[in-house]
C-alpha positions in Angstrom: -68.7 -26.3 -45.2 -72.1 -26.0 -43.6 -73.9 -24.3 -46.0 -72.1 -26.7 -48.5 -74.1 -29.9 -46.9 -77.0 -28.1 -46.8 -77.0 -27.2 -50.5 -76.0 -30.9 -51.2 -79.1 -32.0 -48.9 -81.8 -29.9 -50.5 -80.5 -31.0 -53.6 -80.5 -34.7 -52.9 -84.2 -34.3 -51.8 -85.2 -32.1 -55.1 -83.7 -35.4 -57.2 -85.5 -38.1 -54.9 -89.1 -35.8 -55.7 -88.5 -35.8 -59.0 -87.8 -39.3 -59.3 -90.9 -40.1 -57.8 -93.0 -38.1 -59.5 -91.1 -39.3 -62.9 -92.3 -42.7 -61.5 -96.1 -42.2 -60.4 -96.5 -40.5 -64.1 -95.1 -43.7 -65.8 -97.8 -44.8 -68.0 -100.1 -48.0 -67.2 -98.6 -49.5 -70.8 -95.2 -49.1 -68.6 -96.3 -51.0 -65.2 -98.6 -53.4 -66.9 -96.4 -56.5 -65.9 -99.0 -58.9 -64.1 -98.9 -59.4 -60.3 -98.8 -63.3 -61.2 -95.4 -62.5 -63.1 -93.7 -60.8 -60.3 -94.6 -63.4 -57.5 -93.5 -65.9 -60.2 -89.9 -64.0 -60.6 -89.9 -63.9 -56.7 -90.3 -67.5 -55.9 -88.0 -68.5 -58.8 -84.6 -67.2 -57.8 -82.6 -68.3 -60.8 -79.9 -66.5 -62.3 -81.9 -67.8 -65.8 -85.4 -66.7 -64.5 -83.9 -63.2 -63.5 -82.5 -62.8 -66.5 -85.1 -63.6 -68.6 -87.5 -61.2 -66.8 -85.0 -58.3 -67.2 -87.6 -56.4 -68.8 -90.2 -56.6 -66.2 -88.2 -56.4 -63.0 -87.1 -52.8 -64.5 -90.5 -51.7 -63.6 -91.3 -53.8 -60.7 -92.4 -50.6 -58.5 -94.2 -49.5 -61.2 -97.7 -51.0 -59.2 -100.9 -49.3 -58.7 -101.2 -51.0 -55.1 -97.5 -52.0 -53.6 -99.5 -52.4 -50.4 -101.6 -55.3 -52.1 -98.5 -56.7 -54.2 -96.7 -57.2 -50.8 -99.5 -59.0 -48.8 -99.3 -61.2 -52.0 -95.9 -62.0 -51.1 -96.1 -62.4 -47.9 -99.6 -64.8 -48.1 -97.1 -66.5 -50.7 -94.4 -67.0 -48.5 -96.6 -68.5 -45.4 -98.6 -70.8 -47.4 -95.4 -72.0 -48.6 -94.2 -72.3 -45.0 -97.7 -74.1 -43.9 -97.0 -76.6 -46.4 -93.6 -77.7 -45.7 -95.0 -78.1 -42.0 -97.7 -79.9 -43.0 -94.7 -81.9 -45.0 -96.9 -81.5 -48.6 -92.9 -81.0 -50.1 -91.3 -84.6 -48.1 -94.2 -86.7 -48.0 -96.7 -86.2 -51.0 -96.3 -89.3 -53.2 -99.6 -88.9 -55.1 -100.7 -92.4 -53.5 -104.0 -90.8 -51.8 -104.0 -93.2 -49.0 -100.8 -92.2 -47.8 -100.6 -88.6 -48.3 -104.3 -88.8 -46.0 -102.3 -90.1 -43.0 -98.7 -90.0 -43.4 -97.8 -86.3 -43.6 -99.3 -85.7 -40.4 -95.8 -86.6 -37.5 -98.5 -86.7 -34.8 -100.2 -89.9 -36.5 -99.5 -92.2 -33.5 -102.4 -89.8 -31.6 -104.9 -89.9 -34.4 -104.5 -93.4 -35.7 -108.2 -93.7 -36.1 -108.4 -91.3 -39.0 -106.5 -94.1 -41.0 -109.9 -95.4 -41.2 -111.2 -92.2 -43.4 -108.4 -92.7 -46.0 -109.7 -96.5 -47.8 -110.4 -96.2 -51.1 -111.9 -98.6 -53.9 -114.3 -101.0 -53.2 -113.9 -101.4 -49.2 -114.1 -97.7 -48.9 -116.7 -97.8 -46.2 -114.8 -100.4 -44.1 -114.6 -98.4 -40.3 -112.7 -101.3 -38.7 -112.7 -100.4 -34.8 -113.3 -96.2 -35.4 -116.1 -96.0 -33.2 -114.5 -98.2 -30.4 -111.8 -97.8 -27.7 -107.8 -98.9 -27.8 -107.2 -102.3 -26.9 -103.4 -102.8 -26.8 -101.8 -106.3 -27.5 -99.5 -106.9 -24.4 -98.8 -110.6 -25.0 -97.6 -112.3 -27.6 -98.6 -116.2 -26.5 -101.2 -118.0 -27.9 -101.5 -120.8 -25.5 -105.3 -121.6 -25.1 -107.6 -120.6 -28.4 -110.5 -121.5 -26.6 -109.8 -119.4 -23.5 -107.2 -116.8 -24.4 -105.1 -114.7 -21.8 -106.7 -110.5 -21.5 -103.8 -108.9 -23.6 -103.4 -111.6 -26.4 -104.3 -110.6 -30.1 -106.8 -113.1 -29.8 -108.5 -111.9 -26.7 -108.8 -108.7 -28.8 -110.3 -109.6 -31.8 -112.8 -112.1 -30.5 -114.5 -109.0 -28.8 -118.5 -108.4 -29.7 -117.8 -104.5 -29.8 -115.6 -102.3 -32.1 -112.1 -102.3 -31.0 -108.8 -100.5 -32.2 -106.3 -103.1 -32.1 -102.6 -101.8 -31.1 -99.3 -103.5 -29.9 -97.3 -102.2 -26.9 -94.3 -103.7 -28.6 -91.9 -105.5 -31.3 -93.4 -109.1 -31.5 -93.9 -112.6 -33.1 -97.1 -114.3 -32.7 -97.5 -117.8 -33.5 -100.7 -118.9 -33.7 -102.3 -122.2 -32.6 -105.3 -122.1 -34.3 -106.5 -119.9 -36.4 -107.3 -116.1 -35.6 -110.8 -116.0 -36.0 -112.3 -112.1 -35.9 -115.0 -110.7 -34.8 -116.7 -107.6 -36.8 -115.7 -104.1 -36.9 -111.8 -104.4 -36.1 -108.8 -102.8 -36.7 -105.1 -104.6 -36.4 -103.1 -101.9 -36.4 -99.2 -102.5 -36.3 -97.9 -99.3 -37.2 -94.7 -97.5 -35.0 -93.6 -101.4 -34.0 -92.6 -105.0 -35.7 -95.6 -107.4 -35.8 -95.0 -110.9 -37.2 -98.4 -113.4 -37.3 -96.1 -116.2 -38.4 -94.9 -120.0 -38.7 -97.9 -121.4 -37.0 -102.0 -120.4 -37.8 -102.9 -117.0 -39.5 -106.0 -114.9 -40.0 -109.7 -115.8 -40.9 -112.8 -113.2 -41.4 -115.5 -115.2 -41.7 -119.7 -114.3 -41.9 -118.5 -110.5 -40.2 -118.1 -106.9 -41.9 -115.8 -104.3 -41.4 -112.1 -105.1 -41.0 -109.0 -103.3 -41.1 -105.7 -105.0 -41.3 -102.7 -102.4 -41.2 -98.9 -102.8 -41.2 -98.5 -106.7 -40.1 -96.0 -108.8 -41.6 -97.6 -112.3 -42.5 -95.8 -115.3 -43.1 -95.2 -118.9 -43.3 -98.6 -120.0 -42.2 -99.7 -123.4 -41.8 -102.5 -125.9 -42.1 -103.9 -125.9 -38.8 -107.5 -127.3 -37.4 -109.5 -130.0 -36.3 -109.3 -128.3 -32.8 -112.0 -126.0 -30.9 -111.7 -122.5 -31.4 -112.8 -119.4 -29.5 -114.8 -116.6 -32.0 -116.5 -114.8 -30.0 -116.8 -114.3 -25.9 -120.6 -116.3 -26.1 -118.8 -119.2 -28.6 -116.8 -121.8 -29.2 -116.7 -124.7 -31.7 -115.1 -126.9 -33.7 -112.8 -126.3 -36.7 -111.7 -128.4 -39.3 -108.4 -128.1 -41.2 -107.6 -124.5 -42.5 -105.5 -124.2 -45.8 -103.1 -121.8 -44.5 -104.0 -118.8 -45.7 -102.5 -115.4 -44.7 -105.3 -113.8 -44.7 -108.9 -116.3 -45.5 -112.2 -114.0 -46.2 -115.5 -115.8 -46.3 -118.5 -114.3 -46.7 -117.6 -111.1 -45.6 -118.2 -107.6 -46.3 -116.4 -104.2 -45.7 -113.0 -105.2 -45.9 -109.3 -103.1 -46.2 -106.0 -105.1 -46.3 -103.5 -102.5 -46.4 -100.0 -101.8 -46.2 -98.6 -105.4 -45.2 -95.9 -107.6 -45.8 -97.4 -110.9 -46.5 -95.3 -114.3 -47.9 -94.6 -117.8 -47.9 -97.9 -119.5 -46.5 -99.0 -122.8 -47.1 -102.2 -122.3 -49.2 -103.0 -118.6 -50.1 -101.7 -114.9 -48.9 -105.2 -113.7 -49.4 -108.1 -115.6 -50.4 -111.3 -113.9 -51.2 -114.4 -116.6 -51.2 -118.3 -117.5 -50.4 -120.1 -114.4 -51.6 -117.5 -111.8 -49.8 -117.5 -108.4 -51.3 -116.8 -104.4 -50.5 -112.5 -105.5 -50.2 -109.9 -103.3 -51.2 -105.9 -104.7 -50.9 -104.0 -101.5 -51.0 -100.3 -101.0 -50.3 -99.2 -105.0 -49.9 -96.2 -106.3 -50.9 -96.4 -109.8 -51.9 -93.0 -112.0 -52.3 -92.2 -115.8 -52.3 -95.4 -117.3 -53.0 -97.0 -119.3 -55.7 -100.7 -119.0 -55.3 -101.4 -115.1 -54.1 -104.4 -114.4 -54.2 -107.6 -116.2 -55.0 -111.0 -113.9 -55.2 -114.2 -116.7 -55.8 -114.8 -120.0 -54.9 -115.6 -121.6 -57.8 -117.0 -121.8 -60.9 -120.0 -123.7 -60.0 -120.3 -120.9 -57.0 -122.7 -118.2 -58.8 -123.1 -116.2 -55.4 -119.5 -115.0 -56.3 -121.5 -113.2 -58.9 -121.6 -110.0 -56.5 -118.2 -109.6 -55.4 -116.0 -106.5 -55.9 -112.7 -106.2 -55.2 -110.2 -103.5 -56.0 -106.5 -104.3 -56.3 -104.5 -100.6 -55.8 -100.8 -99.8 -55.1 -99.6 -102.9 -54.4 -96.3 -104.3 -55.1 -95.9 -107.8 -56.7 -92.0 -108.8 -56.3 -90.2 -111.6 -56.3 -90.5 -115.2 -55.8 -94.4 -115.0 -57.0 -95.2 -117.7 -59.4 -99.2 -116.9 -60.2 -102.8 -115.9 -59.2 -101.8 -111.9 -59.0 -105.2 -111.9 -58.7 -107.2 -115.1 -60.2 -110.9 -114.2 -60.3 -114.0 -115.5 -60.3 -117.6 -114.8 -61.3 -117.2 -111.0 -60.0 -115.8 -107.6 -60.7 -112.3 -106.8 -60.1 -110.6 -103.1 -60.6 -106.6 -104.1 -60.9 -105.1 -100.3 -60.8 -101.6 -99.1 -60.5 -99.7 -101.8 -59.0 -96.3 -103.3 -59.9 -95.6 -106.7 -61.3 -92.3 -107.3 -60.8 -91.9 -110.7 -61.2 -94.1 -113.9 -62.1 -92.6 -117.3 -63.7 -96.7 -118.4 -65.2 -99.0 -115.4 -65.5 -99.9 -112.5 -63.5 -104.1 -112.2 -63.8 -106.2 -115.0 -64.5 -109.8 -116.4 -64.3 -112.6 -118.4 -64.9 -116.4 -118.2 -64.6 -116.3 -115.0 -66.5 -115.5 -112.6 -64.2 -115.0 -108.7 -65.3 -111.7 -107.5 -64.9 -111.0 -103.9 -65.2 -106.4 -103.6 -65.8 -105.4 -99.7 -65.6 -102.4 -97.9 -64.9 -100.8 -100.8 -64.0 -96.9 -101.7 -64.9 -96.5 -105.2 -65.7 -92.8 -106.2 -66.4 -92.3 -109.8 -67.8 -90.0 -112.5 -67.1 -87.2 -113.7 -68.7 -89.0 -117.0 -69.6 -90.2 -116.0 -73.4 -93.2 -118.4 -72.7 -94.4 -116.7 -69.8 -94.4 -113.2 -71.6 -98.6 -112.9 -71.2 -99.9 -111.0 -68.0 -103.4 -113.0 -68.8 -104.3 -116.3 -68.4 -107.8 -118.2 -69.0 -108.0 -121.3 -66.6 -109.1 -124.6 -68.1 -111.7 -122.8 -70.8 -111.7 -122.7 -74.7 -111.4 -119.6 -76.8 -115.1 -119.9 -77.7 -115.9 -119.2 -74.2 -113.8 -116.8 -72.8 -113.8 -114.2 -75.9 -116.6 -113.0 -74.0 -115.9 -112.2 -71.2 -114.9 -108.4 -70.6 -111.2 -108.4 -69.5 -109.5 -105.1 -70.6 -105.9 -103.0 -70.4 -106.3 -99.4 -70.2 -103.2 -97.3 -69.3 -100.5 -100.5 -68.3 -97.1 -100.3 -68.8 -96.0 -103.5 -70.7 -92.3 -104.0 -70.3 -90.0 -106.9 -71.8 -92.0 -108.0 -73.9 -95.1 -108.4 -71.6 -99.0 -108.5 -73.3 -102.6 -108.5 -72.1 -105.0 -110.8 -74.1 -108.2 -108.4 -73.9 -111.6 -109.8 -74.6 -114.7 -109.2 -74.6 -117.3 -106.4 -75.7 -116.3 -104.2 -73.9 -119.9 -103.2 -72.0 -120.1 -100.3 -70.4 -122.3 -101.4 -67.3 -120.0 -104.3 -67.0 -117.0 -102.5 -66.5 -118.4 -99.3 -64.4 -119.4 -102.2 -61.7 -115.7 -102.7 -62.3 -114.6 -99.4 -62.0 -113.4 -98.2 -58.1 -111.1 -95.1 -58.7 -109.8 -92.9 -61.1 -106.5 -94.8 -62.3 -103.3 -92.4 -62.7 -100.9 -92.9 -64.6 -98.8 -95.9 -65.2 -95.6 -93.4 -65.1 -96.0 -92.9 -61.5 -96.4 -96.5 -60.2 -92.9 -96.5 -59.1 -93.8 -93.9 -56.7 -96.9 -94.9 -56.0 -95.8 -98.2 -55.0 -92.1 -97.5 -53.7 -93.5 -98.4 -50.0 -95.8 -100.9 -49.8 -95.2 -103.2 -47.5 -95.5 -103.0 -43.8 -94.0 -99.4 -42.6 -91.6 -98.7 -39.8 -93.3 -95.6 -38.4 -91.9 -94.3 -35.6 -93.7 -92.0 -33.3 -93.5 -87.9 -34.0 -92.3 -88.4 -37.4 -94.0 -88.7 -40.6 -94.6 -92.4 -41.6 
């Protein structure tokens, strides 16, 4: 019996000799299936992809260098792993602001790297990077001209940079209107701010502003009060419009990710020479006049401003002025017009406006069918002026009236960022609006 399981032993081992030898004198034309093709067939599991590769996964240990073939595998498998860490598979939209702060579940300890992820036109706009943390304690607003340490507007009437945060949920109502002092950031991310049914926010003669994740709404005509702007001034003001958000001449701005609605005049009014603005990531509802970008026609320093439009949701209850432009140059790119019961991008003054991957949807309304409108100018006039579509989605029966030459320098002042496609607006777009971030999690 002994000798039996030896003979059966030496045997077996002959037969596993052979078979390796058989296999190291296989010829290259035998084992010349591609590395790429194996890690391929190992990272799709299929019962299809398997079967299809029959051939080569006979040979798969055929290799010159399994050694090298495994580390493959294994460098595979942990990049894969570093990337659902780093949340590449649940976060990743393709927006590029968001996926350059949003993946990261630690964001509430490096909010200031938001500031490294504009894009467009107010790219360069720092807001309060290079400042310290002021946190918003206090929601009153009872003395404009000598407001309370821990108020908003304590905060942003501040001569140095400042990081503007909230310790918790709130609804500020303003007396008078917020007016800001350069290089801020308002940022409302991981609670609920409301600036609403009172006075809203004015950047006026400053630079570099951030405004992040507030909800703005039903502001009203305030003024002919005095008004705090700075820690060295006061004066007096005389009736605001209402506006959301009113920028006059003013540089280096970002208006992203807000809710903004229902305000007496404008949600975001653009005016006096301001330029370097990018509106990113808003979601605009139940408003007539949006957004106005120029003063007026007679207002030729408007002639230098730039403004790009990006990722922005236009829903319901809008009525017009998604933007309406003057004088400038104005890159409208990949956001979503949803509803509008006149037009959706207008102007006057003939201002350059550059429409790309952008999905307008029409109304019902068969007379309000045209994204474009020219304000109060004949045909003779406005045929020259460079307005464009490259790349929109035009659904029910929605058109752009293009016009113009179509010259080059005008439109690459007009040009901010490479447009993607109109395809992916949905996803681009499917969260603008203020966030509800919540702290150790991925916005």
């Amino acid at each position: 019996m002994a000798f039996s399981y030896q003979r059966w032993f030496y045997v077996s081992a002959l037969l596993i000799l052979w078979l390796f030898v058989t296999v190291k004198a296989s010829t290259k034309q035998e084992s010349r299936f591609v590395k790429t093709e194996q890690l391929q067939s190992l990272n799709n599991s299929s019962m299809a992809n398997r079967t299809d590769d029959d051939d080569a996964w006979t040979h798969e240990h055929a290799v010159d260098n399994p050694e090298e073939i495994a580390s493959m595998v294994d460098m595979t498998i942990r990049n894969s792993t570093e990337r659902r860490n780093l949340g590449y598979f649940s976060c990743g939209t393709g927006n590029p602001i968001d996926d350059c702060w949003r993946c990261d579940p630690n964001w509430h300890l490096h909010r200031k790297r938001l500031a490294n992820c504009a894009i467009g036109f107010g790219r360069n706009a720092v807001g309060g990077r290079d400042g310290k943390y002021y946190v918003v304690s206090n929601p009153s607003d009872d003395d404009p001209v000598n407001p309370k340490p821990g108020t908003l507007r304590h905060a942003v009437i501040q001569d140095r940079p400042l990081w503007i945060v909230f310790k918790r949920d709130m609804v500020i109502t303003l007396k008078q209107e917020l007016i800001m002092n350069s290089f801020k950031t308002i940022d409302g991310r991981g609670v609920n701010v409301h600036i609403a049914n009172g006075a809203c926010i004015t950047i006026q003669y400053i630079t570099n502003v951030i405004i992040h994740g507030i909800n703005i709404h039903d502001c009203k005509p305030t003024g002919n009060a005095m008004v705090r702007s700075s820690p060295s001034h006061y004066g007096w003001r005389t009736m605001a419009d209402g506006d959301a958000v009113s920028i006059f001449g003013s540089s280096h701005i970002w208006i992203d990710h807000n809710s903004l609605s229902n305000c007496a005049d404008g949600l975001i009014d653009a005016i006096m020479g301001s330029t370097a603005i990018t509106v990113s990531n808003n979601y605009f509802t139940h408003h007539n006049e949006v957004m106005l970008l120029g003063h007026s026609d007679s207002y030729t320093r408007d002639k230098v401003m730039q403004v790009t439009i990006a990722y922005n949701h236009f829903g319901e209850g809008l009525i017009q002025r998604m933007p309406r432009c003057r004088h400038g140059y104005f890159h409208v790119v990949n956001n979503d017009y949803t509803h509008w019961e006149m037009y959706a991008i207008g102007g006057s003054a003939d201002p350059t406006i550059n429409s790309q991957g952008n999905r307008y949807l029409a109304p019902v309304n068969p007379f309000a069918k045209e994204v474009t409108k020219r304000v109060d100018t004949s045909n003779g006039v406005w045929k020259h002026w460079n307005w464009r579509s490259e790349g929109d989605l035009l659904l029910n029966g929605a058109y752009f009236t293009p016009s113009g030459a179509g010259s080059a320098a005008s439109y690459a002042r007009a040009s901010s960022l490479g447009a993607k496609s109109s395809s992916l607006v949905g996803s681009l777009t499917s969260n603008a609006g203020a966030l509800r971030c919540r702290r150790g999690r991925q916005c």
